[in-house]
C-alpha positions as CSV (number, residue, x, y, z in Angstrom):
1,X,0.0,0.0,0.0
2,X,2.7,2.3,0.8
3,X,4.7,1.3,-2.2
4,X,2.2,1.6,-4.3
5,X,1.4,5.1,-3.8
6,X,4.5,5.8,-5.3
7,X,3.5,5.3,-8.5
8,X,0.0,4.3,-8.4
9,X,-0.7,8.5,-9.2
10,X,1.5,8.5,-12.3
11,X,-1.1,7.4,-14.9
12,X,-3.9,9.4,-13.2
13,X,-1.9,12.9,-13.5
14,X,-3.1,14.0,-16.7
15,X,-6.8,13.4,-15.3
16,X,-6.1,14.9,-12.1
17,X,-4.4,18.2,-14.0
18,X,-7.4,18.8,-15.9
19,X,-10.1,17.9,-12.9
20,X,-8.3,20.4,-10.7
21,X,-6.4,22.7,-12.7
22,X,-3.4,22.2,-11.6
23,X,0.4,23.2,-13.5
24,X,3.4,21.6,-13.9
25,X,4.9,22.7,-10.7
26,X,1.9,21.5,-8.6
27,X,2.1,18.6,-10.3
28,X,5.3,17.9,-9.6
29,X,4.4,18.5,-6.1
30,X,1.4,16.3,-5.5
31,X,4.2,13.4,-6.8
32,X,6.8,14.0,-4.7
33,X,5.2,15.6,-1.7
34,X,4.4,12.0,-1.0
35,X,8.0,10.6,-1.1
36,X,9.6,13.8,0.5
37,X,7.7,13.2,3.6
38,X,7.9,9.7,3.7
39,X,12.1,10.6,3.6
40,X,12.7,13.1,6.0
41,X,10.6,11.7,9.0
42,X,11.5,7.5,8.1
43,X,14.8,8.0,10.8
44,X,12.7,9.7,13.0
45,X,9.8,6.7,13.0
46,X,12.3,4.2,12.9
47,X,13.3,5.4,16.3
48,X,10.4,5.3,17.7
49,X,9.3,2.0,16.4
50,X,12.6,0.9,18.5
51,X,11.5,2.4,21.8
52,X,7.7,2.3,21.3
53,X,7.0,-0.8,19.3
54,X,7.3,-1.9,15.9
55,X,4.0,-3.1,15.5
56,X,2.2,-0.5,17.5
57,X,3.9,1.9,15.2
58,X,3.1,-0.1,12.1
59,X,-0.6,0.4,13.0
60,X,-0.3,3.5,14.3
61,X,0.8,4.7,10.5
62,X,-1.8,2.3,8.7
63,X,-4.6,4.8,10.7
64,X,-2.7,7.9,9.6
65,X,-1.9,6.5,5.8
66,X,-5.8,5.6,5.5
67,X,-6.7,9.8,6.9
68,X,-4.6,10.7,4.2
69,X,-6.1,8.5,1.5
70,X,-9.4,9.5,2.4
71,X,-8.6,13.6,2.4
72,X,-6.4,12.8,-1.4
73,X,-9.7,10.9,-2.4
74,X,-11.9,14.2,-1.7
75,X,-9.7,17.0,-2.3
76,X,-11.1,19.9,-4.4
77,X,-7.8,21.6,-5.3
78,X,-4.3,21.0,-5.9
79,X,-3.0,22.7,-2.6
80,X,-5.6,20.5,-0.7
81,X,-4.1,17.0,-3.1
82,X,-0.5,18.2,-1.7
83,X,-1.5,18.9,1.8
84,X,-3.6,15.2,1.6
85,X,-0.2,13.5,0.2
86,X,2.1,14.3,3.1
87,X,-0.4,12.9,5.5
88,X,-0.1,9.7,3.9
89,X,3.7,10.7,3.7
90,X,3.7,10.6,7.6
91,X,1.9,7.5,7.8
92,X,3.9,5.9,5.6
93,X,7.5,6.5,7.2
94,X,5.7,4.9,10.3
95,X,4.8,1.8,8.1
96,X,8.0,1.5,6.1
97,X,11.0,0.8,8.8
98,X,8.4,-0.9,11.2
99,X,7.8,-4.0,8.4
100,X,11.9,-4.7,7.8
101,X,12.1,-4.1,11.8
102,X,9.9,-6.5,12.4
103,X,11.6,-9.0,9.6
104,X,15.2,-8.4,10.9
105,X,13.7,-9.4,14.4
106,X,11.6,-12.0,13.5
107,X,13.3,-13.9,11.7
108,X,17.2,-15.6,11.5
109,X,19.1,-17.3,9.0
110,X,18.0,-18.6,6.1
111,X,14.5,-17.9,6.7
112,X,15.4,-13.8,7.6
113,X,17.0,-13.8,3.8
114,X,14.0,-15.6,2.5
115,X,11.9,-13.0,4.3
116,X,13.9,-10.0,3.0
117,X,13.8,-11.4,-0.4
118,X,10.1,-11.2,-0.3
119,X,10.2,-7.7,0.8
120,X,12.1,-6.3,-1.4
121,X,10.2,-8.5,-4.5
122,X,7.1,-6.8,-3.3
123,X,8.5,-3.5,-3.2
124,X,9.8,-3.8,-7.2
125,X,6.7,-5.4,-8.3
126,X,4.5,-3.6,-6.2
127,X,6.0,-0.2,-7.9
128,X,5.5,-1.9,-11.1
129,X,2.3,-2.9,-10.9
130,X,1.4,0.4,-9.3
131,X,0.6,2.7,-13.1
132,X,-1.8,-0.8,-14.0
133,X,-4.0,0.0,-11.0
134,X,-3.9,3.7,-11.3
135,X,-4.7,3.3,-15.0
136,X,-7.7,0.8,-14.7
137,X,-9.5,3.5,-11.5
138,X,-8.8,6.3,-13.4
139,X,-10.4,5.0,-16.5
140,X,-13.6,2.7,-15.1
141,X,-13.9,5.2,-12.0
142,X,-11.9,8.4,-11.3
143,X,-8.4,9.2,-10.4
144,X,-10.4,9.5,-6.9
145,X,-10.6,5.9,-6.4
146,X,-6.1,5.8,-6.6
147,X,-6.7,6.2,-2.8
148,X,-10.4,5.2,-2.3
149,X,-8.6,1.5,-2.7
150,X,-6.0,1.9,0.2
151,X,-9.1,1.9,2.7
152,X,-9.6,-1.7,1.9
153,X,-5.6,-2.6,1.6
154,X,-5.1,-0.7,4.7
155,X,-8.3,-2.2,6.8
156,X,-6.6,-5.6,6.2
157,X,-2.7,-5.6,6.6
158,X,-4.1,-3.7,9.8
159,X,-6.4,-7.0,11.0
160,X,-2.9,-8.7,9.5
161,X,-0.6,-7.2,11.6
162,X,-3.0,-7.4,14.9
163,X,-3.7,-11.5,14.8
164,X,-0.6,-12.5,13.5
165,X,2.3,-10.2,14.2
166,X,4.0,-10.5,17.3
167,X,5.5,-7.0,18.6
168,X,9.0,-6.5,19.3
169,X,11.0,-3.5,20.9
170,X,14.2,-2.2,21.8
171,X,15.2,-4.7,24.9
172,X,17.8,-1.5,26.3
173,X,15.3,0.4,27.4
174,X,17.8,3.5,26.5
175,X,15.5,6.5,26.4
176,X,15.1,9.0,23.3
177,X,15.2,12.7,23.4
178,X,16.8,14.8,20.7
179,X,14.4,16.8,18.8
180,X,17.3,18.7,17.0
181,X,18.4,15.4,15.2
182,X,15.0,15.0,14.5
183,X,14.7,18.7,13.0
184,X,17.7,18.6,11.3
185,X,17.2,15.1,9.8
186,X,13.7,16.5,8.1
187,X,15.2,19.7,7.0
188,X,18.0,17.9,5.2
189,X,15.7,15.8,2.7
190,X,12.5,19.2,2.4
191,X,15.5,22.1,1.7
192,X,17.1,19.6,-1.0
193,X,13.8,18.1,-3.5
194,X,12.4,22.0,-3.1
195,X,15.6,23.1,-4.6
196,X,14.9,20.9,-7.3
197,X,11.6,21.2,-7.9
198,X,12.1,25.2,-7.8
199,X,14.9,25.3,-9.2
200,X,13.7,25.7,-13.1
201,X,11.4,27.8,-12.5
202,X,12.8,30.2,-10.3
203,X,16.5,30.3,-11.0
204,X,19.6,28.6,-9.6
205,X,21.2,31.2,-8.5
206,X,20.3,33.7,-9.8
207,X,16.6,34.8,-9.3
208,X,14.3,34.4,-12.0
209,X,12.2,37.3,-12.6
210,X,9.0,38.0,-10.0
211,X,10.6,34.9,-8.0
212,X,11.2,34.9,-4.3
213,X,14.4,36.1,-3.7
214,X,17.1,36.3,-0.4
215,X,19.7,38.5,-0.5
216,X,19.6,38.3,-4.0
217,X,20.4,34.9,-4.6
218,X,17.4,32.6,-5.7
219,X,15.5,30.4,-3.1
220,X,16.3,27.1,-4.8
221,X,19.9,28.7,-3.9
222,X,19.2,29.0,-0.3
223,X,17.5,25.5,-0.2
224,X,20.3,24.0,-1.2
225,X,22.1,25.8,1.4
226,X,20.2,25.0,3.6
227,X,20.7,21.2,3.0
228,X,24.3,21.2,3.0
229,X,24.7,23.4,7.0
230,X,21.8,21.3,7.7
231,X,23.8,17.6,7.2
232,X,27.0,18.8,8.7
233,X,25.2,20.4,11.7
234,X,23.6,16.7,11.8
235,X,27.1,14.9,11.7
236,X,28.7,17.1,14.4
237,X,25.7,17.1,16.5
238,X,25.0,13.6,16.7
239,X,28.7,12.8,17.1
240,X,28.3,15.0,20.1
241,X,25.8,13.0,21.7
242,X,27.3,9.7,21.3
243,X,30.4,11.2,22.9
244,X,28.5,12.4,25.8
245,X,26.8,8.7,26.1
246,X,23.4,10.2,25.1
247,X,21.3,7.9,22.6
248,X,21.1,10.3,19.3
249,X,18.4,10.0,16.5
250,X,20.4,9.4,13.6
251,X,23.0,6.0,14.6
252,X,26.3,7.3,13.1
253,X,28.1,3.7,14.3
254,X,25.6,2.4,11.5
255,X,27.5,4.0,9.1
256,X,30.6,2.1,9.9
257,X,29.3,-1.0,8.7
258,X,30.5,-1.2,5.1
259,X,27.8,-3.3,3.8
260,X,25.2,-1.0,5.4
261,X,27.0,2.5,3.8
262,X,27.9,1.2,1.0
263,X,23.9,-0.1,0.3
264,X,22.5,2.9,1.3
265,X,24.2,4.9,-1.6
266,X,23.2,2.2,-3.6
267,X,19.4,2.0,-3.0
268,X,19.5,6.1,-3.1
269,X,20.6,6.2,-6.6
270,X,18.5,3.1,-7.6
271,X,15.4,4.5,-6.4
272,X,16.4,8.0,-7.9
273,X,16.7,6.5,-11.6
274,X,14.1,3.6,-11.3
275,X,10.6,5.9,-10.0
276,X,12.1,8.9,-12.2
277,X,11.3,5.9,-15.2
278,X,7.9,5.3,-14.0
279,X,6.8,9.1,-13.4
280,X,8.2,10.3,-16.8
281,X,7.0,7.4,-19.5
282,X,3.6,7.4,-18.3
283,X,3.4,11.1,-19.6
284,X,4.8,10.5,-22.9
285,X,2.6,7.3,-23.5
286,X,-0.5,9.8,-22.9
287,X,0.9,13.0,-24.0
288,X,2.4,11.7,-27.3
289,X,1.1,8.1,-28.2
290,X,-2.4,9.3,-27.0
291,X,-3.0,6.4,-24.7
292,X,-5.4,6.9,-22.5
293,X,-5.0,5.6,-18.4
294,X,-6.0,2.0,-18.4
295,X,-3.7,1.6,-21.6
296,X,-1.0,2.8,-20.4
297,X,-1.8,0.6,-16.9
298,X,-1.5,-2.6,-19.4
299,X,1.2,-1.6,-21.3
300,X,3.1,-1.3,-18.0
301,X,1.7,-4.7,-17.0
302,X,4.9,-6.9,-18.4
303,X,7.1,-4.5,-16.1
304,X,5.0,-5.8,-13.3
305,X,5.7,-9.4,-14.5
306,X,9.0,-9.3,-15.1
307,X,9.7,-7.8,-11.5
308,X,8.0,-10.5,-10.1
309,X,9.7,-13.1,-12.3
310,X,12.5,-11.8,-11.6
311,X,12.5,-12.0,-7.5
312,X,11.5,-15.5,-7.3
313,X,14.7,-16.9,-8.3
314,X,16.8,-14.6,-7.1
315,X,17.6,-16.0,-3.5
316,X,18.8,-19.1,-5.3
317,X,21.0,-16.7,-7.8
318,X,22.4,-15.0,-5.0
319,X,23.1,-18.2,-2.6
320,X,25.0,-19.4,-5.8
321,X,27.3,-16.1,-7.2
322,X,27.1,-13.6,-4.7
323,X,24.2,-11.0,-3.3
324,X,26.3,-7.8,-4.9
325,X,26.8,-9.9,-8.1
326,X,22.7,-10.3,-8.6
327,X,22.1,-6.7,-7.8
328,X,24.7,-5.9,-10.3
329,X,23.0,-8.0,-13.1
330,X,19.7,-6.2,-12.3
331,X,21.1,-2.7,-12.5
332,X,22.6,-3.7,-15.8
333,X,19.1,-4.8,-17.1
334,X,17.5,-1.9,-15.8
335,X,20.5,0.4,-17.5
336,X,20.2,-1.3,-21.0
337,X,16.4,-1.0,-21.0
338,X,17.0,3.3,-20.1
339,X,19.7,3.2,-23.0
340,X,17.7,1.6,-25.7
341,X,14.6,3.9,-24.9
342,X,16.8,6.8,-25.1
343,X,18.1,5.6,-28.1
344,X,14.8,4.5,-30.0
345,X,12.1,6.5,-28.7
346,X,10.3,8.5,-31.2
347,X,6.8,10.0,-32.0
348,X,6.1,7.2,-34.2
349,X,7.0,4.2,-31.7
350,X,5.1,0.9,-31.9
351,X,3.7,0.4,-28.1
352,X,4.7,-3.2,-28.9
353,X,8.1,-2.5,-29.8
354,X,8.3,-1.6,-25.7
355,X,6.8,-4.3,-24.1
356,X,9.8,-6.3,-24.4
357,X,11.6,-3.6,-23.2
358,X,9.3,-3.2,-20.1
359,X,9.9,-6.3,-19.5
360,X,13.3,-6.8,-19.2
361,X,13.4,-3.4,-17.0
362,X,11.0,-4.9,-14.4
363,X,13.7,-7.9,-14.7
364,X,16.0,-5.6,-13.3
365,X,14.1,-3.8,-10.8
366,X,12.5,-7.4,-9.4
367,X,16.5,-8.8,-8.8
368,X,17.6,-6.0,-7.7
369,X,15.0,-5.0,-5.1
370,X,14.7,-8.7,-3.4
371,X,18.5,-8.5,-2.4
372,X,19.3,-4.8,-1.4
373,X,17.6,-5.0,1.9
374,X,19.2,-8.0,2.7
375,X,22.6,-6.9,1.7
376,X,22.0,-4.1,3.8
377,X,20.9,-5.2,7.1
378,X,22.8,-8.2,6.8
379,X,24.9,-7.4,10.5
380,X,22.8,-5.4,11.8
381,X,21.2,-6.1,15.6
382,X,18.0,-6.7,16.3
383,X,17.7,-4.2,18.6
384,X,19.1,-1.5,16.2
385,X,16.8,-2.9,13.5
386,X,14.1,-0.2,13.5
387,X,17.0,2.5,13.4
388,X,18.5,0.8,10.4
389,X,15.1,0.8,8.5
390,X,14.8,3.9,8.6
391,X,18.1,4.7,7.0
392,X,17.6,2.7,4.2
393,X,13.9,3.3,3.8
394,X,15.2,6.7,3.8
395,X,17.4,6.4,1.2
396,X,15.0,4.8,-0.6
397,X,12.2,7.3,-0.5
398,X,14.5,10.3,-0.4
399,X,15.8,8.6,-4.2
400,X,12.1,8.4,-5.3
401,X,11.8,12.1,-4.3
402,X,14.9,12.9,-6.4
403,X,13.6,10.9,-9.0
404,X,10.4,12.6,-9.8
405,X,12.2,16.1,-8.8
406,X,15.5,15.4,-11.1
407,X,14.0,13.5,-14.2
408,X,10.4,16.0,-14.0
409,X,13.2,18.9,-14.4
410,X,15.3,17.6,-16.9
411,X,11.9,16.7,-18.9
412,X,10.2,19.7,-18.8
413,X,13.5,21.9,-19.6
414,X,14.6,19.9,-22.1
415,X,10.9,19.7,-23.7
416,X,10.9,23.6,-23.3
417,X,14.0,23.9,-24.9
418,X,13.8,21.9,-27.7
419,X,10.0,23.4,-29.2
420,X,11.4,26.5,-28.6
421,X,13.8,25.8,-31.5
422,X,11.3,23.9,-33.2
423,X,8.7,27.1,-33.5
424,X,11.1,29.2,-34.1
425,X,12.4,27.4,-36.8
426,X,9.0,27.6,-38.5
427,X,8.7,31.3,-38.4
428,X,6.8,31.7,-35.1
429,X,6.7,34.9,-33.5
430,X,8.1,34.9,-29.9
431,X,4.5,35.7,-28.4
432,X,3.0,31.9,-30.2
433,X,6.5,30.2,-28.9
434,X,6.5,31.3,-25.8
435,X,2.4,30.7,-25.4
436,X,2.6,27.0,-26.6
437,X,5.7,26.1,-24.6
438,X,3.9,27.3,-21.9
439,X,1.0,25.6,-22.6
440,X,2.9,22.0,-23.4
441,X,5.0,22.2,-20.3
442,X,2.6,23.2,-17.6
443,X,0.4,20.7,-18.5
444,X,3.5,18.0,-18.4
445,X,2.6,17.2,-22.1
446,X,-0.9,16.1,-21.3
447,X,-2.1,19.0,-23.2
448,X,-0.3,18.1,-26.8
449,X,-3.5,15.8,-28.4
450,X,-5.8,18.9,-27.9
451,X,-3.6,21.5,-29.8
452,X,-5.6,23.1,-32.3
453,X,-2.5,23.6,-34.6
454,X,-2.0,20.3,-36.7
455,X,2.4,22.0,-37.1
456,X,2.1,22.7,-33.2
457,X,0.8,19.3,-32.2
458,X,3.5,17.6,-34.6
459,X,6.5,19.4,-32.9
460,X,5.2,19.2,-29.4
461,X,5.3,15.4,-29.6
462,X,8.3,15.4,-31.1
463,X,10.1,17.8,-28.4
464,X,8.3,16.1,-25.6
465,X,9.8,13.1,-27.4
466,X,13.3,14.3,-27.7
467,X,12.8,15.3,-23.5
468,X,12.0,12.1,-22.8
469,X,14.7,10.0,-24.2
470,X,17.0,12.8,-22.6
471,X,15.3,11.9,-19.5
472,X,15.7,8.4,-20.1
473,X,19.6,9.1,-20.3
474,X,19.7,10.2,-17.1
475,X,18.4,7.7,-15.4
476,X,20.6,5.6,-17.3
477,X,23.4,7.7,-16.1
478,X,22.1,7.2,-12.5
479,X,21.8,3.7,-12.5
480,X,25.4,3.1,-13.9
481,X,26.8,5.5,-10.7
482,X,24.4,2.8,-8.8
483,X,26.5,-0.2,-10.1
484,X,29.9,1.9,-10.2
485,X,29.4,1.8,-6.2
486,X,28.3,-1.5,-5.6
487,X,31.3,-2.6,-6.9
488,X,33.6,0.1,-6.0
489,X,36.8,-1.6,-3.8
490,X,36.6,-1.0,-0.1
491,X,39.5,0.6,1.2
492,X,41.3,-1.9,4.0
493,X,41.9,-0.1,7.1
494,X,44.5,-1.3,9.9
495,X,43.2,-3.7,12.6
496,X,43.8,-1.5,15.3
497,X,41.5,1.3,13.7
498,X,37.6,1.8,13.7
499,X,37.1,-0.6,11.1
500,X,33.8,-2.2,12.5
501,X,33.6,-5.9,13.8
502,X,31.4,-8.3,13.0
503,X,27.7,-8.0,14.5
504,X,26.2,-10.6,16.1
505,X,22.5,-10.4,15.3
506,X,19.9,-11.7,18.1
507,X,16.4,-11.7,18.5
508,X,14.3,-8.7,19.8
């Protein structure tokens, strides 16, 4: 449920931009809204899920998630959407960390990498399958019903979790107290997605014209400021709590644990290049193909498959060559698949010609999904379990936020750049470029079928084309820096240093 909200909005955003009126910059917002508050409060609920208990936290978040769903379903404009999506952002950082906290403590052995396999083959295929379910509501019912449905969903996995799930808690009964981690660990994720959502619309640096301004640099600039004090006031801080034998929000000892640093970097740029995928095709299917919802659900359905597929054999794959060497081969699925689309995409494109594509993609993200967690988590202790969660869901989510942020920019100023050149090139006056870029880029393409001009409409699709494979590049791009790190050597440290020893993990 909390997966699936990720992605489960793609398909319905062209419905839900002309039902409420909403731009491009709202729209970006209402996606990643969601994801940003899911990212900076996950360490945060992790933590408490430690002290307070996993699964009392786990239901505690289903309540909130299902408030949320129920203000997204009857929202009346776009500020009320946004507001609606970081409820269900705050419920779902409750939800996250608490399910692999109660896995890591549940479980041992074979039968905890089993369990994390599963996890993380319901996370990919979940994703996947997310633009299917969106598309069929939207078209049979209304983009409304995209949350209507989480009231079932979250009604059961909350009898689920009550029956069947034993609770588990911290066993050191240390207490908790530092709200400034806890501000600075949400300011850290907010100040750095609103530079990037801002930041081509309202300048860099450099303050676009009638845009908020500090000292005369832009606010995008002072976001991203804001972001970097923020994380080394976070670093120092928290270093200054362990020293002083206080118990600080954000584990820094964590961190030491190769695996577990290493993985987090990993699943960050993962997440930032798979959900940037599955917020930007959906557009172009509907903007440019003229597919309506449910259609471009279906075509996404073999993505679903393939993720699936793809995670059931995995825990044999990675028993027999390695857990980092079955990642690896998923990230280089998922990279070829971003490379041929950027490669072949054009106005003309058979919607056949992709399945195989999506196929092979969701390939990648189901084998690569059903092992990070595991690789991750793999020394940690049970007791720290809700803590380390909460990192990597963080990660995670923080990733998806970047992804919709990142790929939604680079699609939208590339697409604005490129029919620019298009209607000028045709004899356009500046007043007719300007108003049809405007037009094409606000809506997020959705717009392009209903241009009155047959020469507009034909160089719309093809710039909004052009964006997309650029797009598509990217996440490429941020895939292979994904891989590059998984497989980066780890520097050998003397034995009488801080290199970490190994964890023994016990039940909570």
């Amino acid at each position: 449920m909390v997966v699936v909200d990720v992605t489960v909005v793609n398909v319905a955003v062209p419905q839900i931009v002309k039902d409420l009126g909403i731009g491009a910059a709202a729209t970006q917002w209402v996606q990643s809204t969601y994801t940003l508050t899911v990212a900076g409060l996950l360490v945060a609920a992790g933590r408490v899920a430690d002290r307070w208990g996993r699964r009392r936290t786990l239901l505690a978040g289903v309540a909130l998630f299902l408030v949320g769903s129920v203000l997204a379903a009857i929202a009346t404009t776009g500020s009320s959407l946004v507001v609606a999506r970081g409820v269900q952002g705050i419920g779902g950082a409750a939800i996250l960390p608490s399910t692999l906290a109660l896995l890591n403590a549940t479980f041992e052995g074979p039968a905890r990498a089993r369990a994390f396999a599963v996890w993380g083959a319901t996370v990919g295929g979940v994703a996947a399958a997310g633009p299917l379910l969106g598309g069929w509501l939207t078209t049979q019912l209304s983009w409304r019903w995209a949350f209507w449905v989480n009231i079932g969903l979250g009604l059961s996995a909350a009898l689920g979790a009550w029956a069947f799930v034993p609770e588990s808690r911290d066993r050191t009964g240390r207490p908790l107290s530092d709200p400034v981690g806890l501000a600075l660990a949400v300011l850290i994720p907010t100040s750095l997605v609103t530079a990037v959502l801002l930041g081509r619309t309202q300048g860099w640096w450099a303050p676009a014209p009638g845009a908020p301004e500090v000292a005369g640099v832009s606010l995008p600039a002072v976001c991203i400021g804001s972001c970097v004090l923020a994380g080394t006031a976070l670093v120092l801080w928290e270093r200054d709590l362990l020293r002083s034998g206080r118990r600080p929000l954000f584990d820094l000892d964590l961190l030491r644990i190769p695996t577990f640093a290493r993985g987090n970097l990993v699943v960050l740029v993962v997440a930032l290049g798979q959900i940037g995928l599955l917020f930007v095709l959906p557009l172009w299917l509907q903007g440019v193909l003229g597919f309506s919802a449910v259609q471009t659900g279906l075509l996404f359905l073999p993505l679903a498959v393939g993720a699936f597929a793809a995670a059931a054999v995995t825990p044999l794959a990675a028993r027999a060559v390695g857990v980092r060497t079955v990642i690896g081969v998923g990230l280089l699925a998922e990279i070829a698949v971003l490379a041929a689309l950027a490669l072949t995409l054009s106005p003309s494109s058979s919607p056949m010609a992709l399945v195989p594509l999506l196929f092979g993609y969701g390939a990648g993200v189901g084998t690569a999904e059903a092992q990070l967690p595991g690789l991750l988590l793999a020394h940690i202790p049970a007791d720290t379990g809700g803590s380390a969660a909460g990192i990597q869901s963080t990660s995670q989510e923080l990733g998806s936020a970047l992804g919709v942020a990142l790929l939604g920019t680079v699609l939208l100023s590339a697409t604005a750049a490129d029919l620019h050149d298009r209607l000028a090139a045709h004899d356009m006056t500046g007043a007719q470029q300007q108003r049809l870029t405007r037009t094409v880029t606000d809506t997020s393409g959705t717009a392009i079928p209903t241009l009155p001009d047959a020469l507009a409409r034909t160089q719309a699709r093809a710039a909004f084309t052009h964006a997309t494979a650029t797009a598509a590049a990217a996440g490429a791009l941020t895939l292979a820096l994904g891989a590059a790190t998984l497989f980066a050597p780890t520097r050998r440290r003397r034995r009488n240093d801080d290199t970490p020893r190994p964890l023994e993990v016990g039940r909570a």
